[in-house]
Every structure is written in structure tokens, then in C-alpha cells.
N, C-alpha and C positions, 0 to 999 in steps of 0.2 A: 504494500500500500504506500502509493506516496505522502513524502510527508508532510503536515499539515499547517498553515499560520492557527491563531486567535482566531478567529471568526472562520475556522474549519473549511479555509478556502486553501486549494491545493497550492503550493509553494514553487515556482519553475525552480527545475534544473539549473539554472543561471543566475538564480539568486544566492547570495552570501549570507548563511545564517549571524542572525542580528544578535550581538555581545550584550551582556547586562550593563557594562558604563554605556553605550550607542544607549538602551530603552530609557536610560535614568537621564543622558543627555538632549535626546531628541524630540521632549515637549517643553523646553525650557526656552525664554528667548524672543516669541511670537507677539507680535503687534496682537491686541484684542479684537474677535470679530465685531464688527458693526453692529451696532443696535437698530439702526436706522432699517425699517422692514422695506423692501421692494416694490414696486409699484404692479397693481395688479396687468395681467395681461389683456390685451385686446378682445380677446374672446370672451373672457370671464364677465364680460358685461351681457353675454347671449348664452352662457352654456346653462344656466341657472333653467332658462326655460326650456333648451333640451332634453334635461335630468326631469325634470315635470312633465312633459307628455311621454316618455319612458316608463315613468311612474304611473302614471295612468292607465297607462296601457296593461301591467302586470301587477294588480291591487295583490299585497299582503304574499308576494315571492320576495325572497332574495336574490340579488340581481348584481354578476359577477363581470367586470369590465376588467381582463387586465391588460396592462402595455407591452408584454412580451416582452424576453429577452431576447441578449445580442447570440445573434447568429455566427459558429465558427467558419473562420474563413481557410484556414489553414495553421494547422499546432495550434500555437496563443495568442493567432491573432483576430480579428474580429471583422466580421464586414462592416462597413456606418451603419447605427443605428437609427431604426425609425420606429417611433411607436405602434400600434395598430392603430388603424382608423377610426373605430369608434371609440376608443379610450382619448385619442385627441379630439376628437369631435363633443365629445362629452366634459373634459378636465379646461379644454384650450390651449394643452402643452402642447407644443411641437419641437421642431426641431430633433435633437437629439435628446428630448426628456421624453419618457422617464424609466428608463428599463428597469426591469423587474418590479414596476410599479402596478398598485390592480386598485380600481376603484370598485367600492362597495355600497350597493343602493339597499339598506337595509328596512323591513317594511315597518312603520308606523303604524297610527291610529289617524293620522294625518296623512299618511302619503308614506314615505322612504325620505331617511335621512342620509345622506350620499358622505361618506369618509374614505379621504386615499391615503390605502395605504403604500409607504415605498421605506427606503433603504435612507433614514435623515445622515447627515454630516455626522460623526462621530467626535468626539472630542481630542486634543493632540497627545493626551494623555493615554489614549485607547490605542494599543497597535495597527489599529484598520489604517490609522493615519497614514501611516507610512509602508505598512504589508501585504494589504489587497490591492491588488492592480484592477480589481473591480470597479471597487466601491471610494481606495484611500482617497484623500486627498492632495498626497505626492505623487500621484500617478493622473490620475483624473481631472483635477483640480476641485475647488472650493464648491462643494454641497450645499445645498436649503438643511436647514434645519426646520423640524416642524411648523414653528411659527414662521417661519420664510415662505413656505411652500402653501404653506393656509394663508398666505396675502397675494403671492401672486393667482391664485384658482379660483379662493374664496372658499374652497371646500375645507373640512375639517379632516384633520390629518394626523396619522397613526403609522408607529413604526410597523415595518414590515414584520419585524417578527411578533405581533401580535395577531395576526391574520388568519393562520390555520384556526387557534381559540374562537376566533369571530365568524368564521366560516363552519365551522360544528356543531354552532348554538341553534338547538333549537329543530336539526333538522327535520325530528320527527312529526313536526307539526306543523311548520311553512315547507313552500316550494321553494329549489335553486333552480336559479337558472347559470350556467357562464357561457360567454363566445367561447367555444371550443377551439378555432384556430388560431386563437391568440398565444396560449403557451399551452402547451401539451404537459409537461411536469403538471401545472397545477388543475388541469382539465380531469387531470388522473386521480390525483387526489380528491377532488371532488366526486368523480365517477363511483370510487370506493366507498365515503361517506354515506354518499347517495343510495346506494347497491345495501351498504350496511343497516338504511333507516328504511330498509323494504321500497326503495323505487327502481323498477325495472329499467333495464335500459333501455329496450323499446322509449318507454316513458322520456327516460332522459333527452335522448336523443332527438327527442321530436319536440322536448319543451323550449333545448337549446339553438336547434334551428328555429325554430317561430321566433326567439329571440333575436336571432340575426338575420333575419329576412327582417323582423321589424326596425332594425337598426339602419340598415341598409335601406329600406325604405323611407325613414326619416329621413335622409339627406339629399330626395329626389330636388325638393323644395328648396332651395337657398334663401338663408334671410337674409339682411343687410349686408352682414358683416362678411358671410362668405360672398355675396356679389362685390362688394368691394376690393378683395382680396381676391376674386380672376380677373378682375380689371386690373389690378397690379400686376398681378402675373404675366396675362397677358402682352401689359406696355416693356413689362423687363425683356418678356422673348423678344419683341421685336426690335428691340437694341442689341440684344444678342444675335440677332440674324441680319445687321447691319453689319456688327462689327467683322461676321463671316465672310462676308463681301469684300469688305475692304482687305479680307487676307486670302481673300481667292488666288493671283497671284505668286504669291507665297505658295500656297496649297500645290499649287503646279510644280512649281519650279524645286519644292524640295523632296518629291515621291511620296507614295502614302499620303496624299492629299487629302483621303479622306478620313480619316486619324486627325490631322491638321484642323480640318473643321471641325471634326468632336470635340478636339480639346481648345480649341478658342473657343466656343459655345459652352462646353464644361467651364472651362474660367469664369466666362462672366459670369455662369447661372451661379456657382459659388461664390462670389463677389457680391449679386444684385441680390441672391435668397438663400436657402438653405443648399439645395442641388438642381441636379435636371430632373425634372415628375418621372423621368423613365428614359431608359437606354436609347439615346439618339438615334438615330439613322440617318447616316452622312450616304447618300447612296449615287456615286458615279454612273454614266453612263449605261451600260443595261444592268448594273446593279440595283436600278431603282425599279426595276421590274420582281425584283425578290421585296413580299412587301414588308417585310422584319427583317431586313438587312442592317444588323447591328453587328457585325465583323470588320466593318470599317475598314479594310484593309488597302483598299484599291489606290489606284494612281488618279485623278483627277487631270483630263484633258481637254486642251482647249476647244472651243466647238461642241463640249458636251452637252448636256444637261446635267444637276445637281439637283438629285432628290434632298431638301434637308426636312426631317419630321423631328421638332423638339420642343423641349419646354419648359420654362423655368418652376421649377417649386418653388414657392416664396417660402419666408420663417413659418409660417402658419399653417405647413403644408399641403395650401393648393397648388392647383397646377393646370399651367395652360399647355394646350399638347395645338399644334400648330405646323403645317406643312405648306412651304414651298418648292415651286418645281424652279428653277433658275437658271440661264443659260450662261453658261462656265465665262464665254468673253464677253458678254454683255447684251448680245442680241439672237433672237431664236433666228435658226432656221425657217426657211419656208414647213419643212413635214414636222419641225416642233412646234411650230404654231400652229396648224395644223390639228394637231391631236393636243396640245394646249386649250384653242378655243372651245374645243367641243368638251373639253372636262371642267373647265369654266361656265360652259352654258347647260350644263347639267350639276352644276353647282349652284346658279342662279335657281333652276328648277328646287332642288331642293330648301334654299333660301326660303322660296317664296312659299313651301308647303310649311315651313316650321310657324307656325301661328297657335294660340291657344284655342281648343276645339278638335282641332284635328287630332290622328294619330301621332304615335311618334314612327311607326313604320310607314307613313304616308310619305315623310322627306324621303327613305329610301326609293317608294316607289316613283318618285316624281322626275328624281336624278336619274333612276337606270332606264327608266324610257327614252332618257335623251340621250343617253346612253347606247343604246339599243338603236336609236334611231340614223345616228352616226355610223353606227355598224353596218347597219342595214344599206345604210346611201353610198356606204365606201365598198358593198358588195364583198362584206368578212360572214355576213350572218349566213347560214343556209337553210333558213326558215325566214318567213314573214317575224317584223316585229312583236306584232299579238302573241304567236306561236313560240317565239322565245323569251315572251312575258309569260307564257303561263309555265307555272311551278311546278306541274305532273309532268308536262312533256315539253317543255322549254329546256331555258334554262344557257342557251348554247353562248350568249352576251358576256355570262360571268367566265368565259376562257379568258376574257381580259380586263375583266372584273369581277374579282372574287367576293371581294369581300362587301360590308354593311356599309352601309355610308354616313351613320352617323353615331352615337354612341352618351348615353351622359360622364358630366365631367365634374371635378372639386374635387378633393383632397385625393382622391384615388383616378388614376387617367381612365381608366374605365370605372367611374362611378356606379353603385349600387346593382354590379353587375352577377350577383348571386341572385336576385327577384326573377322570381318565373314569369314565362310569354308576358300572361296578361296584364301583369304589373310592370312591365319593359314594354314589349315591342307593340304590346298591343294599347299601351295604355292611351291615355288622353294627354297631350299637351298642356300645361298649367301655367300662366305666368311663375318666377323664379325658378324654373327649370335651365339649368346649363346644360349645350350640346355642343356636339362639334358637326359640322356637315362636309364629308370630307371623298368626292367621287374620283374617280380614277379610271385611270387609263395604261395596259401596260402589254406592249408589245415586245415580249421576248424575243432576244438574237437568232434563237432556233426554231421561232414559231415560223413553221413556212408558209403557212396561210397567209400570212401578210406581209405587202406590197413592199418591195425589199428594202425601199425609204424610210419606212416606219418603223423598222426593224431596228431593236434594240432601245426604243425609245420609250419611257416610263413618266406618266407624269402625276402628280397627286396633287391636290388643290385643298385644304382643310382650314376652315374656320373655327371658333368656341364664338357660340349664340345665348344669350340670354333671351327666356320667352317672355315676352311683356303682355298687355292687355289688348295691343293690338296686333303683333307681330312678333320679331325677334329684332334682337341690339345687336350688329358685329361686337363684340369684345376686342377682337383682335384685329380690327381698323386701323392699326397703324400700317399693318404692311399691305403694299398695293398687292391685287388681282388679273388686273387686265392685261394682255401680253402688251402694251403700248407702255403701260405704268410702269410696270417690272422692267423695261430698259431705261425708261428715264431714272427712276430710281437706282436701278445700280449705277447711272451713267454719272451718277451725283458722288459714290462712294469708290469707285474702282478710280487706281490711279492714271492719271492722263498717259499716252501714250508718247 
């Protein structure tokens, strides 16, 4: 068995066992922490009434939110952490807070009183200070202490190891519910509990989905504070996708160009917010025809095209997801504008279906007809367009266009993407709904069906919409659309020749 620090966290091979004068020396000396408690966060003015319709919804359970731990990356090291989604959406921490922290909605006579629990600052007197590479403070840096962490949330806050105790009380006579995929250790533990106070798993398992389907449902709606924060997000991609431009150039000239743009775009988005919402796609030339092409690896050449699909997370972690097609020297070809225009005017098509009333699968259908219709007129379909809209015996449009074209959006890039058909694809459109509308077009180097001009040419057009009372809001209006705009604007950023 390895051997062990204080707080019975395993000790690396690389560490030097700590002398008794070092413990007697290394809490002596320290400036006093601050009195002065932190200012609450921006969310904490709105999570108050998301913990209330939660409540609501599961009168007299116990109700188990935790942030999950960090994920190993390799030996002792760790990938960036991110909370889970509904524990930020619920506390208002982001960023990298708060691993191994779990919020607890416990049921009243009133409703549920909400307490988080997590791992407070230890004192310099305690070995955690300086021994756990978890939790210390010489490793990690400087911790909330309870009363820190209950000014910035608002919520009432309780070390972590009091938790299991608060989690067994009682079980035999209220309901648990926990997000299951949030940490499996402690899903287990609760399983057991559960199993132990006679509730089947059958039972379990279908009380903890209803829970996160309802969780997940909750965030169809955006209030204020999360529309304000994709308009940030949003404005940040689109200075990150200038700054791209202006190093197109560069991209060429030093190989692996499209590397090059990830990590200019990765900079900023870690500069302007937290990170990028999700693994970029820098995609060259018929690489932009793979449509998760996150390998990045390619050359970037003049004359090409540049799929770029990316997006900044802000600290609060939303996230705008955003796709341009871009031509590498500044001006499309004839057969890229071409197959440009037509995924543009089946972007418009979709635009104009996203309104409150409709479906949310009515935008998809609106873009692939036009979609389809392009096909049909360039003589690629071998069916009428009807016959390759219908979904029994159609279908033949999606060879170069696979995928959905629109999807919702906020703190996860695919927002509340565990609700079944009819609360997704089929539902109603609602004012504060965020989407992205995003059609496409993509003609592989080896498709021989087509016309040997269009061949290898990929192009993807994606916006994030806000649904309003009468329509939908660009979000992401800062970056031009039209093939005329997209060279005056890079023709602003690339350097002169």
C-alpha cells in the first residue's frame, strides 16, 4: 500500500518525507488571512430562484447536486477542471470551482434548505497546507473558507466531511434523488444507502433520471443573466476569429497551419474567458468536409477554404459555438461561392423558421429544402426534391449533409441534450431559448458524384439565436455572413500585400 499524508491522500513517489523541525517551522511567519469576505458572484443574484423551482418540483426528497471530480489525465496529472453543469447552474460557481464539491437540497416544511458542501481552506497549522496536492494551499493556492464560500453563493456551507452523516439521515423515510453522472464514487455510495433503506434500483434509477431530465430541462429557458453572458460570449468569439485572420499568413507560411489557428483562438478564448466551450475545428481544405475534425493537423493553403467552428467559454461557463467558412487569401472562388451562397440561403431559410410558435425541428426543415433544392438544380440528387425530403424513402441530400442544423446552446455546446424527441426536436419554440442555426454543405475529394470543381470543398455557416416575442436576435452579429462581407472584412484584417 502506498504511503499515506494526514488527510489519507496518497503521497507521490517524488515527494520528500517532511522532518518534524520543517512541520514545527512551516506554519510560523504568515501574513493573516483577510477578514474582508468577497463579493458575491454574478449568478448568485439568479440561482436563488433556480434552487426554488427545483424545489418545487420534488416536494419532501432529498436532492443531490454534486460538482465532480478532477479527471486523471495521465499518473498525477489532471485534465482542467470543470464543474458539472447543473451544480454551476445551480451554486453560480464556475470556472475551475469546485471539485469534489456536492450541493444538498434538503426537504423542509417550507420547501428544501440548499447547503454546499466542499473541501474549506485548512488552517497553516494543518498538514493539508502544504501535503495534499489536492486540496493544500502550496500547491493549489489560497481556499474559501466556509464563510468565504457562503458570501460568494449565498448558500450555507458545510465541510465536506460532514456529508456522508447528512446524506444517511433519514433515508428511510424521505426520497434521494443524485445526478448520477456527476461522480460515480459518490452515486455509489448513495446506491448502497438506498439499496440498504429497501429502495430498489429499478426505483432508483428512474427517480435519478426524472431528476436530470428535469435539470436539463430547466435551462431550455434562459433568464437574464445567462442571455447576457452569450452575448459576451458571443462578442469574445468574434475577436477571437479576427485575431485568426490577421494570422492566416503566418498559418501558411509556418506548416501545420491549422494547429496555428487553434492555438491563436485557444489564447484568446483563455485571455477573454475561462477556455474554448469545446475542441475547435481548425479544418483546411477538404478537411472541413470531416465534420469533427479536431486533429488539427493539416497545412493550411493559399486558395483554400478554412472551416473555423469555435467558441469562447466565458468565466461563467457559457459558451458560444460559432462557425465560419473563410477563404485562406481573402477572396472565394467562383465554385466556393458557389456552394457558399447556397448554405447561406439555406441559413436564411432556417433564420426565418426560428420564431416563437413554431417547432424547433421546423428551422431544420426549412434549411434542408434549400438545401435539397440546390442539389436538385446542380443535378447531384437522383430523386425529385419531395422524394428526398421524405424520411422513409428519401433521404439521399444528407450525403452532403449529414447532420441537424440547429441544436440549443448555454453552458453546455449542446445544451439540455439528454430530453427526449418531444421535449427537443419536437418541442415549441419559446422566447429565451438559445440556438445555433448552422447548414452545411460538404463535398468530399473522393465523392465522384460531384462536379470535379466542387470537389473537396466544405463549407459550414453557424449562428447562436436568441428566441424573442417576435422572432430570433443574431447573438453573434458581429461576424459578417455574406460572401461580399466576408472579403471586405478580412480585406480590413489580412496584411496588405
Amino acid at each position: 500500500m502506498s504511503e499515506q499524508n494526514e488527510q489519507n491522500q496518497p503521497i507521490s513517489s517524488r515527494m520528500n518525507p517532511f522532518s518534524e523541525p520543517f512541520r514545527a517551522f512551516i506554519p510560523v511567519g504568515w501574513a493573516p488571512y483577510s477578514d474582508e469576505l468577497p463579493a458575491p458572484t454574478p449568478a448568485s443574484v439568479f440561482t436563488p430562484a433556480r434552487r426554488t423551482a427545483l424545489s418545487s418540483a420534488f416536494p419532501g426528497e432529498r436532492l443531490v447536486i454534486p460538482a465532480g471530480g478532477l479527471k486523471q489525465r495521465s499518473n498525477d496529472t489532471d485534465f482542467p477542471y470543470r464543474p458539472h453543469t447543473a451544480f454551476a447552474h445551480l451554486t453560480g460557481l464556475g470556472g475551475d470551482q469546485e471539485p469534489d464539491a456536492v450541493l444538498v437540497l434538503e426537504p423542509t416544511d417550507a420547501g428544501h434548505a440548499a447547503t454546499l458542501y466542499f473541501s474549506p481552506r485548512a488552517p497553516r497549522t494543518d498538514a493539508e497546507f502544504y501535503s495534499n496536492a489536492r486540496y493544500g494551499e502550496m500547491w493549489v493556492g489560497q481556499r474559501e473558507s466556509l464563510a468565504e464560500m457562503s458570501a460568494l453563493t449565498g448558500l450555507d456551507c458545510a465541510p465536506i466531511s460532514t456529508l456522508d452523516d447528512a446524506l444517511a439521515k433519514n433515508l428511510g423515510t424521505i426520497g434521494l434523488r443524485v445526478v448520477r453522472e456527476a461522480d460515480a464514487g459518490l452515486t455509489s455510495r448513495l446506491d448502497v444507502l438506498r439499496t440498504e433503506a429497501g429502495v430498489s434500483e429499478v426505483v432508483q434509477a428512474e427517480a435519478d433520471t426524472a431528476l436530470e431530465l428535469w435539470l436539463d430541462a430547466s435551462r431550455l429557458i434562459k433568464d437574464e443573466f445567462e442571455i447576457e453572458q452569450m452575448r459576451h460570449a458571443c462578442a469574445a468569439t468574434a475577436v477571437g476569429f479576427a485575431e485568426v485572420v490577421k494570422q492566416l499568413p503566418e498559418a501558411i507560411a509556418r506548416g501545420r497551419g491549422e494547429r496555428w489557428v487553434e492555438g491563436v483562438f485557444g489564447l484568446h478564448a483563455r485571455h477573454a474567458g475561462n477556455a474554448v466551450g469545446y475542441e475547435t475545428i481548425s479544418a483546411g481544405g477538404d478537411h472541413a468536409n470531416t465534420l469533427h475534425w479536431i486533429r488539427n493537423d493539416g497545412d493550411i493553403h493559399p486558395g483554400d477554404l478554412l472551416l473555423l467552428d469555435a467558441g469562447v467559454e466565458v468565466d461563467s461557463l457559457y459558451t458560444a459555438d460559432i462557425t465560419r467558412t473563410l477563404p485562406v487569401s481573402g477572396t472565394f472562388t467562383p465554385a466556393q461561392r458557389k456552394v457558399y451562397e447556397a448554405v447561406l440561403a439555406a441559413q436564411e431559410a432556417g433564420l426565418a423558421a426560428a420564431k416563437p410558435g413554431n417547432k424547433f425541428s421546423d428551422i431544420h426543415a426549412a434549411s434542408i429544402r434549400v438545401i435539397a433544392e440546390h442539389l436538385h438544380e446542380w443535378g447531384l440528387l437522383p430523386v425529385s426534391v419531395e422524394q428526398s425530403l421524405d424520411p422513409e424513402t428519401g433521404g439521399h441530400h444528407r450525403r452532403w449533409m449529414v447532420h441537424g442544423t440547429s441544436h440549443h446552446l448555454g453552458m453546455d455546446v449542446h445544451d439540455c441534450a439528454s430530453l427526449p424527441p418531444a421535449e427537443y426536436r419536437e418541442a415549441t419554440l419559446q422566447p429565451g431559448m438559445v440556438l445555433t442555426v448552422e447548414p452545411g454543405l460538404y463535398f468530399k475529394a473522393t465523392d465522384l458524384l460531384v462536379p470535379e470543381e466542387l470537389r473537396g470543398i466544405g463549407v459550414r455557416i453557424e449562428d447562436d439565436i436568441l428566441i424573442t416575442e417576435t422572432g430570433n436576435e443574431i447573438l453573434s452579429h458581429h461576424l459578417p455572413r455574406t460572401p461580399d462581407a466576408v472579403e471586405a472584412w478580412m480585406a480590413t484584417l489580412l496584411p496588405r500585400a
